[in-house]
Structure formats: C-alpha cells, structure tokens
C-alpha positions in Angstrom: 42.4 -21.8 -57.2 45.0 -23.0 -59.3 44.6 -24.4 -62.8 45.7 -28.4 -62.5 48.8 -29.1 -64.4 47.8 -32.2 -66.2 51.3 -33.8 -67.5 50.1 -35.2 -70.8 48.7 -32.1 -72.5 52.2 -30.4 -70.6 54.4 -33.3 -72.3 52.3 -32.4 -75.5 52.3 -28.6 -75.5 56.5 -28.9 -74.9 56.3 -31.6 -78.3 54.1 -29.2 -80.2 56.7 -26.0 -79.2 59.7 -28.0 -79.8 58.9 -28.8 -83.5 58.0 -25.3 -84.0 61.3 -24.2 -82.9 63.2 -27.0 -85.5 60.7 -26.0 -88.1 62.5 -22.8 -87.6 65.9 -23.7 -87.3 66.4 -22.4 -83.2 66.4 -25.8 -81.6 67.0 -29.3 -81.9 64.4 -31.9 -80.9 66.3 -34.9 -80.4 65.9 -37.2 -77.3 68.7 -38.9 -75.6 68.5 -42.3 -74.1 70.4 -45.0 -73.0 69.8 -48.6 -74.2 72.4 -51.3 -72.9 74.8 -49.5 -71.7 74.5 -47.7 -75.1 73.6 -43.4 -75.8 70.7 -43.5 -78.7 69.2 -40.5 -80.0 65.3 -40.5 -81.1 63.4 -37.6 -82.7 60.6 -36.1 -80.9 58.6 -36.0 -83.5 58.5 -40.0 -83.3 57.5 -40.2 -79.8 54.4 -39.0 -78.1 55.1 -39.1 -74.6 57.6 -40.3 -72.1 57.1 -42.0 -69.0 57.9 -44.3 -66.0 57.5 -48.2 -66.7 53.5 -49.0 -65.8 52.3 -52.2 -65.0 52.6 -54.7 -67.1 50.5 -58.0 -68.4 52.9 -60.6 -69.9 51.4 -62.5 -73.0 52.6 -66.2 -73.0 54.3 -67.6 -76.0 56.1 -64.4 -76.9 59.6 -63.4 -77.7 61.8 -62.4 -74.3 62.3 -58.5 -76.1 58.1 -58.4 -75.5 58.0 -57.8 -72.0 53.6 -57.4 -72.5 51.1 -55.1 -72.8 50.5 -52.6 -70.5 47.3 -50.2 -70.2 47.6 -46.2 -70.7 45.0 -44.3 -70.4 42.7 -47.0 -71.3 45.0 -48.0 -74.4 47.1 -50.4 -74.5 50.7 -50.7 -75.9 52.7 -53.7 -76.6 56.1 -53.3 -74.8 59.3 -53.5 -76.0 62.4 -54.1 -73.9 65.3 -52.2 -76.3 68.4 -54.1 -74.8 66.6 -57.7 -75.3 65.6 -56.8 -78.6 69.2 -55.9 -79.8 70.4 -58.9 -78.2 72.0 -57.4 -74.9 70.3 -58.8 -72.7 67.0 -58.4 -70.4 66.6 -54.8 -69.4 66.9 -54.9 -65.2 63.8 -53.0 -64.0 64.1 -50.2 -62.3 63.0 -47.0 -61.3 65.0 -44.8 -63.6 63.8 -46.9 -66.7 61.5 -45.3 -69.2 58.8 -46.4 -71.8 58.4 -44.5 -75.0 55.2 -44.1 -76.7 55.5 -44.4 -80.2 53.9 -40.9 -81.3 50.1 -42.0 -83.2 51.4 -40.7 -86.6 52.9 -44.2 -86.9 49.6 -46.1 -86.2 51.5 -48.4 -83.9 50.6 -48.5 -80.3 54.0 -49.5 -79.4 56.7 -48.6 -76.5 59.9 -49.1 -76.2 61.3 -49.3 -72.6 64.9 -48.1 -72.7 67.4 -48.0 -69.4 67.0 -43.8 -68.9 66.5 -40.9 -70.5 68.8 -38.2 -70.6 66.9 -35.3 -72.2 67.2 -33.2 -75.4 69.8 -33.2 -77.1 70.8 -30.5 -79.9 73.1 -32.1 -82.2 73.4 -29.2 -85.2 76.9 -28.9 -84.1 78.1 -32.7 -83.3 80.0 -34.4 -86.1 78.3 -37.5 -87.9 79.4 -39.8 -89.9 77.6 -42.9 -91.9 78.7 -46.2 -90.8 77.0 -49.7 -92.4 74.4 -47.2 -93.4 73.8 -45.7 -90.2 74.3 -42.4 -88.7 76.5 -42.0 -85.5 77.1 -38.8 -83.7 79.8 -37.4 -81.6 79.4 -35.0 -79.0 81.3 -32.2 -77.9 83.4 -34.9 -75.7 83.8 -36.9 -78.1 80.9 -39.4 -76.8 79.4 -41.9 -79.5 75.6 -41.8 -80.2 73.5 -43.8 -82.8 70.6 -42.9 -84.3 67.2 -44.6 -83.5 65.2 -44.4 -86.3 61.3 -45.6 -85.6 60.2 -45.8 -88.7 63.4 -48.7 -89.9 62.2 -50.3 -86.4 58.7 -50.5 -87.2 59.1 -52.1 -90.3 61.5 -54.8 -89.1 60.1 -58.1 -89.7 61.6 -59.4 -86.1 59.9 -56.4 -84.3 56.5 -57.3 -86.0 56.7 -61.0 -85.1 56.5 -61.0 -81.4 55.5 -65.2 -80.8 58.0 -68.0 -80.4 
C-alpha cells in the first residue's frame, strides 16, 4: 500500500527545502500573489502554509478588512481580507482565492486572504527600486510588484485593532 501523502507536512517539507536552497544562494523563495488587482510578493519564510478559503465565523462589531475567524486544524486564525484592508474594496469570494497562514515564528495566528496565488517567484535578477520607503520589483516584462513585508504588517496599529 501506498504511504498517504498528507499535504501539510508536503507544504512543510517544500518550505523547509526552499530555505535551504536560499540559504545557499540556488533559489529564490518568494511567493507571488495578487491583492486587488495588484502582484505582491511575500517570503516563504513568513508563511506557513497556503490554502483555499475555509469556513468562516464572522465576529460582530469588527472592522470590514476582518472577514472572522475560521478553524484549522483545531486552531483558529483571525482572517484578513488584503484588498479591504488596503482600502480597495471587499475581496469577492471565490474559488481561486487563497488564505495565508502567517508562519508561527511570528506568534500571530493570522491569515491573510489574498485574490490568487501565482507561485514562486525568483527575483535575484528583477530590478528594484525604493519608492516612499518601499521596495518595488520589475519583472523580466517589465511587470510592477511590491513587497509584502509581514513583519511592518503585524506591527501596524490598524491591523491590531480589529473592532469598530
């Protein structure tokens, strides 16, 4: 009989070779993703797992960007809806959207439900530039990426306050 694949030690064993390869220089871990309309990039490192958008329990009295908790594995994460929280609107739900888990390094049991996500990206040879303080890329077609950086977002004062 077959050993069962079970997809969260696969998603972690993939994370665990990925920052191997960076640690010596042969790959890139960076994820793309698409927020409003928008192409972000997030490091791997920052996010434990990906996956589609579970069920979720809204919590009354919150800001629109806090679309609830929902339950993973018996732990639950508060969820954020990126688009709402950069002020572009509610996210529409659907089947290609995507929660981010917030890797447990961070000792935040967020996610961040973004529009898609496009897969890794290696950006060693993509040209960057600071702008307002912040890094954007551009691809080899000349496409504009930003930068998501978890650890800023986590410290934000509007992302900690999630009440009206």
């Amino acid at each position: 009989m077959s050993k069962r694949l079970n997809l969260r030690e696969f998603q972690q064993s993939l994370s665990n070779r990925m920052q191997a390869k960076d640690r010596t220089g042969d790959q890139a871990t960076t994820l793309g993703i698409l927020i409003a309309g928008q192409n972000w990039l997030v490091d791997m490192s920052d996010i434990s797992e990906v996956l589609p958008l579970p069920p979720l329990t809204r919590v009354p009295i919150s800001k629109p960007w806090f679309r609830g908790v929902a339950n993973v594995r018996g732990n639950l994460y508060c969820v954020v809806d990126m688009a709402a929280y950069q002020h572009k609107g509610l996210l529409d739900v659907n089947s290609s959207n995507r929660v981010l888990l917030v890797a447990e390094k961070h000792a935040f049991n967020s996610a961040l439900l973004v529009d898609r996500v496009f897969g890794l990206r290696d950006t060693r040879a993509w040209q960057q530039t600071v702008v307002d303080g912040k890094t954007e890329y551009r691809d080899g077609q000349g496409g504009k990426w930003n930068k998501l950086d978890i650890i800023e977002l986590l410290n934000e004062n509007e992302f900690l306050q999630v009440g009206i």
